[in-house]
TORPA-4810 file (N, C-alpha, C, O; in nm, 3 decimals):
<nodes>
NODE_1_8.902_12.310_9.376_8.929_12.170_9.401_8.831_12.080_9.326_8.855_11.960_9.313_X
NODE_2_8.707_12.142_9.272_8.594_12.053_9.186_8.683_12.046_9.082_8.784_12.001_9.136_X
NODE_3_8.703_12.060_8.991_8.845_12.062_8.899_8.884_11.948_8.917_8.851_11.870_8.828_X
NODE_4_8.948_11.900_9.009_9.089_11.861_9.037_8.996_11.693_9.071_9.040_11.586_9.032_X
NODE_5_8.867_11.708_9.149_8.757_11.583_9.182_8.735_11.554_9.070_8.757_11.434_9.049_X
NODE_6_8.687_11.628_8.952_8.666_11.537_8.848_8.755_11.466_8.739_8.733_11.385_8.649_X
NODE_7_8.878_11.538_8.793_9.000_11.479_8.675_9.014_11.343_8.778_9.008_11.239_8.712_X
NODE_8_9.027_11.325_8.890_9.086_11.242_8.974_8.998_11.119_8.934_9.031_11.009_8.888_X
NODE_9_8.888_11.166_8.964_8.772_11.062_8.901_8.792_10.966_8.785_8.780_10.844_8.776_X
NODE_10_8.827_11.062_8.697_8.860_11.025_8.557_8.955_10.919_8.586_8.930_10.799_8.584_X
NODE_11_9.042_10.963_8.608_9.205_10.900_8.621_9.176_10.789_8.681_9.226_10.689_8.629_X
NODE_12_9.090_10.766_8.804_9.101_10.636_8.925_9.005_10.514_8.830_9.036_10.395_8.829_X
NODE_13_8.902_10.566_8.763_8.785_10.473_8.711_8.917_10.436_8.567_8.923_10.320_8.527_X
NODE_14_8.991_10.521_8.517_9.068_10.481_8.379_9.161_10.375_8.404_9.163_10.267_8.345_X
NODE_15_9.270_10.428_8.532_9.380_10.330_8.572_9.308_10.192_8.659_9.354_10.079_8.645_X
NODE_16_9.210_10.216_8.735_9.164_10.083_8.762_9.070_9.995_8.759_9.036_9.902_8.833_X
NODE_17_9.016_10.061_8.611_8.963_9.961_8.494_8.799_9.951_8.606_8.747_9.840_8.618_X
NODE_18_8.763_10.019_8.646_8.630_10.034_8.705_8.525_10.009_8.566_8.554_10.085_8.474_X
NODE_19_8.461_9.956_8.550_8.408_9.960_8.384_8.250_10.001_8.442_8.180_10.082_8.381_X
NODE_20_8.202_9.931_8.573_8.085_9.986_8.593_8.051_10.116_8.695_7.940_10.127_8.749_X
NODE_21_8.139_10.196_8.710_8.131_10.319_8.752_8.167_10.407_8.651_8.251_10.383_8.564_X
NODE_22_8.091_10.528_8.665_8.111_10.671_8.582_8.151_10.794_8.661_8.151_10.798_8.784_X
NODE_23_8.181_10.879_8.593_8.265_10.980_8.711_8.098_11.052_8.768_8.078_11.107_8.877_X
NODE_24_8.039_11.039_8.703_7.868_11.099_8.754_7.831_11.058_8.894_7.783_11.118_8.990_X
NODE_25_7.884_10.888_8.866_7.836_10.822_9.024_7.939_10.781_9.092_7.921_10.687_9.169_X
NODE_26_8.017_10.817_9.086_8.108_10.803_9.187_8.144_10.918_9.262_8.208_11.016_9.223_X
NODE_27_8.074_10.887_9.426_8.085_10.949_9.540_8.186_11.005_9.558_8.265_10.910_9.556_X
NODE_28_8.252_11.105_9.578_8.383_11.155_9.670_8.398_11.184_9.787_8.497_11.233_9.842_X
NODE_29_8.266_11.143_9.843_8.282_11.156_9.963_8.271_10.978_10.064_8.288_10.961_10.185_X
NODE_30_8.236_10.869_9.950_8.245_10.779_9.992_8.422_10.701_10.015_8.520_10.716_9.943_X
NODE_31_8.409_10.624_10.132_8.554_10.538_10.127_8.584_10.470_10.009_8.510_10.391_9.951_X
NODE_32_8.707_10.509_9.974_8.793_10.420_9.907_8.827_10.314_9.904_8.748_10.238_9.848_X
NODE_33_8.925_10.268_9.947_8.970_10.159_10.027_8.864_10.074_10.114_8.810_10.090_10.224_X
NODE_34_8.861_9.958_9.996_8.746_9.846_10.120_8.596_9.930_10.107_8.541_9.927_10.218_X
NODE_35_8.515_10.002_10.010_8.441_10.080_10.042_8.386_10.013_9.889_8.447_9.926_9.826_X
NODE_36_8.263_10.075_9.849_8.157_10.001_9.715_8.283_10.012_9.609_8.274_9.900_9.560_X
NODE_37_8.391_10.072_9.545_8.423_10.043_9.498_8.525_9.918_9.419_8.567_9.883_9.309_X
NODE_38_8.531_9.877_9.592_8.582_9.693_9.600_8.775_9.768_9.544_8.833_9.723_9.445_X
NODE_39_8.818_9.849_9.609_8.909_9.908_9.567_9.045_9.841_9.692_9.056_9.917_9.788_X
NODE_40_9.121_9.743_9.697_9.181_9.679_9.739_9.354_9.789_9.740_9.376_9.898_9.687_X
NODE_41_9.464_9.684_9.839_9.596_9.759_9.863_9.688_9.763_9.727_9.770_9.853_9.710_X
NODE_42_9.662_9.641_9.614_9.754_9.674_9.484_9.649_9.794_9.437_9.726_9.826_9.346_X
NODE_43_9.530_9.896_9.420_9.497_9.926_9.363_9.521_10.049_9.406_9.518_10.147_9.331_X
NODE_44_9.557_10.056_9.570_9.613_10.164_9.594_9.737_10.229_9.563_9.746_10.351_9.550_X
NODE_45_9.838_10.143_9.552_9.968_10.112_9.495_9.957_10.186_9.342_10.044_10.258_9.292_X
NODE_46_9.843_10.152_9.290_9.814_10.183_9.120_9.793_10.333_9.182_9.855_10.413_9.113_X
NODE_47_9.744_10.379_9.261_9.667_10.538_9.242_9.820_10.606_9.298_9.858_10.714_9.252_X
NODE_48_9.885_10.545_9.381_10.005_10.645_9.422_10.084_10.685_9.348_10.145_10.792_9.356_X
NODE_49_10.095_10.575_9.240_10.190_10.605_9.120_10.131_10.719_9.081_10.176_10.832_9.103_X
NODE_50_9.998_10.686_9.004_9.949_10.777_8.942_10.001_10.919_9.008_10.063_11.009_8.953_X
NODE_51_9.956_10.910_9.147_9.926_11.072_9.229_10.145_11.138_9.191_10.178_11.253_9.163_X
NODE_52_10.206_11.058_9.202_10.294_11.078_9.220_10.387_11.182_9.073_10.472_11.268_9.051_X
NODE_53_10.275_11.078_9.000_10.395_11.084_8.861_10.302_11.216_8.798_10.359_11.304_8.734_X
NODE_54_10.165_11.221_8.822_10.124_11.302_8.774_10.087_11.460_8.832_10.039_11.558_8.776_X
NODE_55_10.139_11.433_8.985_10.122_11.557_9.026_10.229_11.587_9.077_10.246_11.708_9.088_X
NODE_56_10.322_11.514_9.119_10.416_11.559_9.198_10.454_11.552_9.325_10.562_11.583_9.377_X
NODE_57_10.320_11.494_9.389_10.340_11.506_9.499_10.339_11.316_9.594_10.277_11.213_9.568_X
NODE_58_10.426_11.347_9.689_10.489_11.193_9.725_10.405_11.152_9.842_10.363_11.231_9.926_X
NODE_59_10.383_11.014_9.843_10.279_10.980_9.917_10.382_10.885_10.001_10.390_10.769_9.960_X
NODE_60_10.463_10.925_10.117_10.594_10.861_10.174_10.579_10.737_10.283_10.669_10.658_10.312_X
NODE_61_10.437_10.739_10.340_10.447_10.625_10.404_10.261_10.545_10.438_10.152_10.577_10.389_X
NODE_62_10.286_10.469_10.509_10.143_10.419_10.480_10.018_10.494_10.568_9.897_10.490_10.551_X
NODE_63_10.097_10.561_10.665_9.968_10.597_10.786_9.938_10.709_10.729_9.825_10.749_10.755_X
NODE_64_10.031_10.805_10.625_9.964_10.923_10.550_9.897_10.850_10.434_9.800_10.904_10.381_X
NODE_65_9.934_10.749_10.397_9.839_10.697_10.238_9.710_10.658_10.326_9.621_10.722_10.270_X
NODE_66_9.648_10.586_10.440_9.550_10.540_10.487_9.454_10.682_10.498_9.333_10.677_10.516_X
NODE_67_9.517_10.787_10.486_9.439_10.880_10.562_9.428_10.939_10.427_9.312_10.977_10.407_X
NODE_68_9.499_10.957_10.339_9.495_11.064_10.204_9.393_10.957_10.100_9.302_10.997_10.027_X
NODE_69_9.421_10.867_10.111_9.334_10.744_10.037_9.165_10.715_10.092_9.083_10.660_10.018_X
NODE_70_9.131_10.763_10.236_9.017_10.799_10.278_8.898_10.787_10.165_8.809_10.702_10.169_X
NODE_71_8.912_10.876_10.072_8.790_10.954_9.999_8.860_11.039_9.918_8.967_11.091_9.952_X
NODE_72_8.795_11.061_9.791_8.805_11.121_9.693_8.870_11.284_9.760_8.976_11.342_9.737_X
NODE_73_8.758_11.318_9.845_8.788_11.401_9.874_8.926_11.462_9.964_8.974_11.575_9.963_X
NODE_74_8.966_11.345_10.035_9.091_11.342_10.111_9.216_11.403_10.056_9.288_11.494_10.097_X
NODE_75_9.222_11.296_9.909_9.274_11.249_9.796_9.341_11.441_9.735_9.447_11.504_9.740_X
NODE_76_9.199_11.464_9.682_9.207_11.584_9.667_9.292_11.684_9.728_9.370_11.767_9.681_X
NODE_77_9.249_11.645_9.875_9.283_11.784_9.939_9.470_11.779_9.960_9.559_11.864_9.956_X
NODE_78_9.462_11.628_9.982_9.620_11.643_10.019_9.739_11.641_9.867_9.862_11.637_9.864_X
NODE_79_9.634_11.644_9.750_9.787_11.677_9.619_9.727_11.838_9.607_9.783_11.921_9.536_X
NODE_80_9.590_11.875_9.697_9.595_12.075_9.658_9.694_12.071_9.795_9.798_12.091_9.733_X
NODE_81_9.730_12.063_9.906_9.852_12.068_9.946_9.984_12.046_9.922_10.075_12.109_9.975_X
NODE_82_9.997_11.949_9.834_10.119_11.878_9.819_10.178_11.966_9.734_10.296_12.002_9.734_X
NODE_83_10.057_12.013_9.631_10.121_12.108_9.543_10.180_12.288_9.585_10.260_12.352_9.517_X
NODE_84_10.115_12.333_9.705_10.117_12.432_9.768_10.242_12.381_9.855_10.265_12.463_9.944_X
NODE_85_10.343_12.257_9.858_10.437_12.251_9.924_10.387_12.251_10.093_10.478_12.288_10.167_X
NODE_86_10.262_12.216_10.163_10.244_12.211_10.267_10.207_12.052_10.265_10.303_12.009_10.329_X
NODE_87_10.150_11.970_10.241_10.155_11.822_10.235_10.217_11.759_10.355_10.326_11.802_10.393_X
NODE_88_10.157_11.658_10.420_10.238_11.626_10.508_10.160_11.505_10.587_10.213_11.449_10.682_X
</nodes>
């Protein structure tokens, strides 16, 4: 799943134009949403696409996005499920 934290990294600082974070310092275990990265609800909107189009896996309503959107690490864990077809 370290793999999968640092591509995500990549991807979240690329698609939402983070210019003063690096994937070095950016926490995965810190909050997302409303958390130091000043990461707001269109920006979440930006990462679902992403999660969606690029992994496959569907992020269907908001009380699972509040919880999968948590932390990097959340993030993680629920597209290594989504992809194992257990996601939920």
């Amino acid at each position: 799943m370290s793999t999968l934290i640092e591509e995500l990294k990549v991807k979240i600082i690329d698609i939402l134009n983070l210019q003063d974070v690096s994937p070095e310092n950016f926490d995965e275990n810190a909050q997302l949403v409303g958390g130091p990265l000043g990461i707001d609800s269109i920006d979440v909107l930006e990462m679902v696409v992403m999660v969606e189009k690029d992994y496959g896996v569907i992020i269907n309503s908001q009380e699972v996005g509040e919880k999968v959107f948590y932390s990097l690490t959340s993030l993680a864990g629920y597209i290594e499920k989504g992809k194992s077809g257990s996601a939920s």
